[in-house]
Each structure stands twice: as structure tokens, then as C-alpha cells.
C-alpha positions in Angstrom: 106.8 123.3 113.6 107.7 120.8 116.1 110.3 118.2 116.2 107.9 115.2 116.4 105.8 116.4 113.6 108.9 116.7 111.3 109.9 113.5 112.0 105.9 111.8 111.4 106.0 114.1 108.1 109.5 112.7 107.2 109.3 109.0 107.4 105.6 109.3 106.1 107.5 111.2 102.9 109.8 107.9 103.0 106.8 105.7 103.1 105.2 107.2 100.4 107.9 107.4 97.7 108.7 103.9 98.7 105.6 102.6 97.9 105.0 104.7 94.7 109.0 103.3 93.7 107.4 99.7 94.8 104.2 100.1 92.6 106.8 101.1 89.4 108.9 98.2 90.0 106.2 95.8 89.5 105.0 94.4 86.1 101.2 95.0 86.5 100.8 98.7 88.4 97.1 99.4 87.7 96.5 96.1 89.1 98.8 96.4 92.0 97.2 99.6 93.0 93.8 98.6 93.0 94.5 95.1 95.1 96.4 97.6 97.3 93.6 100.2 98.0 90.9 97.1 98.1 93.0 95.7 100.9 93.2 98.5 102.7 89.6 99.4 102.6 89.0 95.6 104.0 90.9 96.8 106.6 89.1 99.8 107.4 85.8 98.5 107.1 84.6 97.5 110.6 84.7 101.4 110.3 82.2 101.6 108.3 79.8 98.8 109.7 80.1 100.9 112.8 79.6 104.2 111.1 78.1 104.2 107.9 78.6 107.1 105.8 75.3 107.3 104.7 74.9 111.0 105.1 76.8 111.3 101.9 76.6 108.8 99.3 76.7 111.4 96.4 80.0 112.5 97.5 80.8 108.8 98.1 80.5 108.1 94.6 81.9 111.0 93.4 85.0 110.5 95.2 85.2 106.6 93.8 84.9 107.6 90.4 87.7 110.5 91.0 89.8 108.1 92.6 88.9 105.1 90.5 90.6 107.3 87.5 93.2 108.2 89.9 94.3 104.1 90.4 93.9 103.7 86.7 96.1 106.7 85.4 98.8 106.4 87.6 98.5 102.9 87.5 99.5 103.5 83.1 101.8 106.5 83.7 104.5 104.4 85.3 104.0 101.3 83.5 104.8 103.4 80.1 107.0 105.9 81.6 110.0 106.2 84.1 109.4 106.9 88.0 111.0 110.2 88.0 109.2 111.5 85.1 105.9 110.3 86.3 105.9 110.7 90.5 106.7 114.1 90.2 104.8 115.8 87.4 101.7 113.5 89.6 102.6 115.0 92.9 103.4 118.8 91.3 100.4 119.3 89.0 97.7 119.0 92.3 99.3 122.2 93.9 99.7 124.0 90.6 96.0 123.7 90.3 95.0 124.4 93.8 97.1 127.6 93.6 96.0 128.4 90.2 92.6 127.3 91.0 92.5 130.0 94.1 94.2 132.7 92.5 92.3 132.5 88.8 88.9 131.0 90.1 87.8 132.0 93.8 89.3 135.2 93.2 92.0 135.1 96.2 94.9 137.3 96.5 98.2 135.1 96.2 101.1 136.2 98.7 104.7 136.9 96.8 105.3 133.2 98.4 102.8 131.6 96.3 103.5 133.5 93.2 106.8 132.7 93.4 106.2 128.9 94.5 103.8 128.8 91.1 106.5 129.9 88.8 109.4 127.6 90.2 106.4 124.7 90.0 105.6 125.5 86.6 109.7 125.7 85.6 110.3 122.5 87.6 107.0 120.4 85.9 108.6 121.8 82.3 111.9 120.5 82.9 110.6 117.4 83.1 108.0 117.3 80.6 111.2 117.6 78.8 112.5 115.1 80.2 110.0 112.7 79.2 109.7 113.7 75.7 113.2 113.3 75.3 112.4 109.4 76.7 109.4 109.6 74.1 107.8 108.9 77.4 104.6 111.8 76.5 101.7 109.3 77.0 103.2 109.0 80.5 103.4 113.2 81.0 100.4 113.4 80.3 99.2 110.8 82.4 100.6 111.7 85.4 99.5 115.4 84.9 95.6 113.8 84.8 96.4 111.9 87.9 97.1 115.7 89.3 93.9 116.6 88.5 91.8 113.7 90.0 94.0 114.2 93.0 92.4 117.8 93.3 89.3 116.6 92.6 88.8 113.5 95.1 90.2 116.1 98.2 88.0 119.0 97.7 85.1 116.1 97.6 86.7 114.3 100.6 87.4 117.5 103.2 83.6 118.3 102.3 82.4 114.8 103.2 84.5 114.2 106.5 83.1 116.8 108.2 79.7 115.1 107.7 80.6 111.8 108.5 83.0 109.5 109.8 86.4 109.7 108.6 87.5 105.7 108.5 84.0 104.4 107.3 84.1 106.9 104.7 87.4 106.1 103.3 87.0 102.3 103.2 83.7 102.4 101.4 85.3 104.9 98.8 88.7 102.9 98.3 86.8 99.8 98.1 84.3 100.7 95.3 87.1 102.5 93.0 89.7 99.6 93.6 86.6 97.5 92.4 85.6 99.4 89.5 89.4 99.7 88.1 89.2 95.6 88.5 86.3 95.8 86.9 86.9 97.9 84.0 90.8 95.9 83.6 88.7 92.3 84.0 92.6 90.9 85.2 92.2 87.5 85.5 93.1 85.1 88.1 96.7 84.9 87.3 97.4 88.6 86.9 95.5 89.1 90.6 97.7 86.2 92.1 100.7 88.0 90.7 100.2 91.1 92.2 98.7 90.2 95.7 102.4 90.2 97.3 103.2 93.7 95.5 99.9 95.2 96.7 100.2 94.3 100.5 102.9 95.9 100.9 102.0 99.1 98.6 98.7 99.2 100.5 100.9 99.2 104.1 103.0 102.1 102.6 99.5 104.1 101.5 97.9 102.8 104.7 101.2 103.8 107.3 102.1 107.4 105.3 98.3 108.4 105.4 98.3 108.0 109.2 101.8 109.3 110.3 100.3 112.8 108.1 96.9 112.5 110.2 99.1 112.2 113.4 101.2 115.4 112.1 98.4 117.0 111.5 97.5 116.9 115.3 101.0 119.0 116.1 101.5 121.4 113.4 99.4 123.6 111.1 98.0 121.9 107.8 99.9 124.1 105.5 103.6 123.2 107.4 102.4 119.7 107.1 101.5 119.5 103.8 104.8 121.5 102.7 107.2 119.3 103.7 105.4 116.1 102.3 106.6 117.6 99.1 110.5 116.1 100.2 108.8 112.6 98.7 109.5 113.9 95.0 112.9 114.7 95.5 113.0 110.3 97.5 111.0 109.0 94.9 113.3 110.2 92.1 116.3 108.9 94.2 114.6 105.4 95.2 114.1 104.9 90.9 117.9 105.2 90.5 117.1 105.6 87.1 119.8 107.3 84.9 117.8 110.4 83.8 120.7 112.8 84.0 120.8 115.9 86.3 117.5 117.9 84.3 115.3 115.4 85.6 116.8 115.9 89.6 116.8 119.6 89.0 113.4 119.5 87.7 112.4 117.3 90.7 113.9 119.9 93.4 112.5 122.5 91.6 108.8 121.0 92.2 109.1 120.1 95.8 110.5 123.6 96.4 107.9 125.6 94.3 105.3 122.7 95.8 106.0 123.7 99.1 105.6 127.4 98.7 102.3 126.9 97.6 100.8 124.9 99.9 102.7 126.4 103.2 
């Protein structure tokens, strides 16, 4: 893997916990997040005026609705529960069930890597489970273990629905239509928006800058390298909380990035 693709993956790891540590900090997360990805779709939508993604509107709204739940659960998970409880379980449960999902499903043969990267991903996502039940912080396990699952869900719909259309136009139209329908379904009123437009600028820059440093990786080094050592964010996010979870929740935290990383490598 080369150097300069290491060092897009890495700060793009630091971009992403920090915003996810950002978005936990503030009073109002589902809201947060959804001004955040409205903003950024805003951004990105000369994009789509320029190239509509009207080849695939079904996946288009499938994708809004997955990642419209997405916004919301993660949104709930770290307003009720701590940051390294939730950011990990959210981050490790997607590769569990995309190596699950290939093994149990699609009927693919897993190397010794993967098996092994499942189990240490299953040990490390139980160790904190625990964690958070000791913290009475269950609603949030559970939460962020959902969140896993939309993740899954709103990338197997987007990598089908890039290839037909434009990339940017695509994403803007999707991350504006979820961020609305989370507004829509919180109905936060004007107060709660003006409170969390300051938060959600700077959370959409940190979604906005670690998406494209990974694109720009991608361009150097294979897919599966790339998306391996994106897995460091869990082990940054729980460091950025600084929350005093004792050394099960770390543990449980290295455990996922490692097991994480064997999965998808």
C-alpha cells in the first residue's frame, strides 16, 4: 500500500472520529446530523443539476430511507449512550454482517483471515455490549447495532447505483431528501435548527473532507487495504470521548478495529 494512501486513509480516520466525537458532544445529535448531511448535499448539488441521477430513482429512494434511519439512529444512540459504546458497536456491526452475510448467504468460502477477523469482531462488539449494559446504556447498544445495519444496507444500494449514474449528483439528491425526512419526522423547531447550525457545519466538513481523502485513497491502493485501515477511527473515536469507561471498553474497541480490518482487507 503506498505511503500517500496511508496518509489520505489516516487523517480521513482522524476526520471521521472527530466529527462523530463532535456530533456526541452536542445537545441535539439527530438534529445536528441531519443539518450536517443537508448542508453538504447543498453543496454537492450543482452536481446534480448537471447530472441528474434520473436513471435510478428507486435506488435513490431506497438509499434516503436507509440512510434517513441511519441519521436518526445514530443520531439517538449517542444522545442516550456514551461515544465509545456507541461509535464502535456502529462502525463493527457493518463488517460483521458483510462477512456473515458472504459466508452464510451468497455462499462464499471465507479465508482463515476472515474467520478469524469475525470471531475477534464478535468478542470485541460483546465486550462492549457489556460495557454498555453495565452503563444501563442498552437502548444505545442496540441502536448503534441498527445503525450497522442501515450502513450495509445504503452501500450495497449505493455501489449498484454509481455505476449507473453520476457519483456527486447522486449523493446530494440522496443526503438531501434523508436529512429532510429526519427534519421532517423530528418537526425541530426554529430554535433547535439555530442551535445546531454551528455544530452541523463543521460535522458536515468532517463527513464531507473524510469521504473524499477515502475516494482519493481509493485511486492508490486496493479497496480492501483502504477500507481496513479506516477501521483505526474506532480505536480515535474512543480516545477523542475521553470518557472514563475503564480498560474493557478500549480493549473491546482494539479488538473491533482489528477483527474489522481482517474482514474487509
Amino acid at each position: 500500500m503506498p505511503l500517500s494512501a496511508v496518509l489520505l486513509v489516516l487523517v480521513s480516520t482522524v476526520l471521521h472520529a472527530g466529527w462523530n466525537a463532535r456530533l456526541h458532544k452536542g445537545g441535539d445529535p439527530e438534529v445536528v446530523i441531519a443539518l450536517a448531511y443537508l448542508f453538504v448535499g447543498i453543496v454537492l448539488l450543482p452536481a446534480a443539476v448537471v447530472d441528474p441521477p434520473g436513471e435510478v430513482v428507486g435506488w435513490l429512494l431506497a438509499s434516503s430511507v436507509a440512510q434517513g434511519l441511519y441519521m436518526g439512529l445514530l443520531g439517538s444512540a449517542y444522545r442516550t449512550g456514551s461515544l465509545g459504546v456507541a461509535y464502535p458497536i456502529s462502525r463493527g456491526t457493518a463488517p460483521l454482517l458483510v462477512g456473515l452475510g458472504g459466508w452464510l448467504l451468497l455462499d462464499e468460502t471465507p479465508s482463515v483471515a476472515t474467520v478469524v477477523g469475525l470471531v475477534v469482531l464478535v468478542v470485541g462488539l460483546l465486550a462492549l455490549a457489556g460495557v454498555g449494559a453495565q452503563r444501563a446504556e442498552r437502548r444505545a447498544v442496540v441502536l448503534a447495532a441498527i445503525t450497522g445495519l442501515c450502513t450495509v444496507a445504503y452501500s450495497l444500494v449505493d455501489a449498484d447505483a454509481v455505476d449507473q449514474t453520476g457519483a456527486l449528483g447522486y449523493l446530494s439528491v440522496v443526503m438531501v431528501l434523508s436529512s429532510l425526512g429526519v427534519l421532517v419526522v423530528r418537526r425541530p423547531d426554529v430554535a433547535r435548527l439555530r442551535s445546531g447550525v454551528s455544530d452541523s457545519v463543521l460535522v458536515g466538513l468532517g463527513q464531507g473532507g473524510a469521504y473524499a481523502l477515502v475516494l482519493l485513497a481509493f485511486q492508490r491502493a486496493q479497496a480492501g487495504q483502504v477500507a481496513g485501515l479506516r477501521q483505526v477511527s474506532v480505536v480515535l473515536g474512543v480516545m477523542l470521548a475521553r470518557e472514563a469507561l475503564g480498560p474493557r471498553a478500549m480493549w473491546g474497541a482494539v479488538l473491533v478495529t482489528v477483527g474489522a480490518a481482517l474482514v474487509v482487507w
